[in-house]
C-alpha positions as CSV (number, residue, x, y, z in Angstrom):
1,X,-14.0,-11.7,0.2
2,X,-13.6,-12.7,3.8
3,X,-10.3,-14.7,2.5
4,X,-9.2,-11.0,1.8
5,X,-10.0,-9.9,4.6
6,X,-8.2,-12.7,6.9
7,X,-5.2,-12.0,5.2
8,X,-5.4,-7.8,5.8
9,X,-2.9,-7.6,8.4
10,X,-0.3,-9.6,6.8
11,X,-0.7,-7.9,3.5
12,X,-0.1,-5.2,5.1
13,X,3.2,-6.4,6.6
14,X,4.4,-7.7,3.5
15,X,3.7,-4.5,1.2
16,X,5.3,-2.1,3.4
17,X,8.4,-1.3,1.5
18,X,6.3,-1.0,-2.0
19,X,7.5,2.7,-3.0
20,X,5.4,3.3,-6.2
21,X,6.6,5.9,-8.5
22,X,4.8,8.0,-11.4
23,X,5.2,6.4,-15.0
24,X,5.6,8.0,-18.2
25,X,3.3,5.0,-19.3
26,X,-1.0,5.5,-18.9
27,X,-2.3,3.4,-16.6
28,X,-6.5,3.0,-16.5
29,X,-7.4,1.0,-12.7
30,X,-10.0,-1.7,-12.9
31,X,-9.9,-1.0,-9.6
32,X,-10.8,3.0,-9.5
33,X,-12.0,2.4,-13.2
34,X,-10.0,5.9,-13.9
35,X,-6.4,6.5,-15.3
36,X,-4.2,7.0,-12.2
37,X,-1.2,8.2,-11.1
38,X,0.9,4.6,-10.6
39,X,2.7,6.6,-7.5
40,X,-0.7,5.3,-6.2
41,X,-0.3,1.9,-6.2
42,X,0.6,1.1,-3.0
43,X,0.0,-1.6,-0.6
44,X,-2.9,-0.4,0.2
45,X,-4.3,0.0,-3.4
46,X,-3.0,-3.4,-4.1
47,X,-5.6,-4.9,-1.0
48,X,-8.0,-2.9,-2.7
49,X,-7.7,-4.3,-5.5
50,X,-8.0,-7.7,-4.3
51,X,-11.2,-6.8,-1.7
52,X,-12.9,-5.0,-4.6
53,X,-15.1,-6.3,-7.5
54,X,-12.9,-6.0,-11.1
55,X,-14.5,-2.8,-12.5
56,X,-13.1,-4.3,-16.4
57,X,-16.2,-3.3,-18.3
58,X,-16.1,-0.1,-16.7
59,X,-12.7,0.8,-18.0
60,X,-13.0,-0.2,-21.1
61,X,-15.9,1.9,-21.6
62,X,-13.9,4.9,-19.7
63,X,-11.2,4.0,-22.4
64,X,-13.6,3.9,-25.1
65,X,-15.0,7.3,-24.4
66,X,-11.8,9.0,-23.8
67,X,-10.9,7.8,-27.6
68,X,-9.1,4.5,-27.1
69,X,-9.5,1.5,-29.4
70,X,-7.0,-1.3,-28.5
71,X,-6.4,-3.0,-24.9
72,X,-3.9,-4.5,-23.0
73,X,-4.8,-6.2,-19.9
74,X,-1.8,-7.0,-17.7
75,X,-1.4,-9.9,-15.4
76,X,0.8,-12.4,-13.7
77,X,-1.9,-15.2,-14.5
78,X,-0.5,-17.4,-17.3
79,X,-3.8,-17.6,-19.4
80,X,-3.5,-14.1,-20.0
């Protein structure tokens, strides 16, 4: 995590201008491991959600309990 955390600064810098706005689509955090708001998901979130541990069993279970049956995770990373 200290790679993170050498980086802070200039994470910072270079997520400034992010302007996250409410969608009309759920979104469940693996980061907060709650459904959020996606005007939340600013630069700040997005450090976050590098520093932090993945919290993915602990949405799906959130997702699970609230009714939910079928998953999408969403990434840039090819494999997925």
């Amino acid at each position: 995590t200290w790679h993170v955390e050498a980086i802070e600064d200039e994470l910072a810098k270079a997520l400034a201008s992010v302007a996250p706005r409410s969608s009309d689509v759920p979104f469940f955090s693996t980061t907060e491991a709650e459904l959020i708001d996606t005007a939340r998901l600013d630069g700040g979130y997005w450090y976050r959600n590098l520093r932090q541990r993945v919290r993915f069993a602990d949405a799906v279970q959130g997702l699970v309990e609230q009714g939910y049956s079928a998953f999408v995770e969403v990434s840039s990373h090819p494999v997925l």
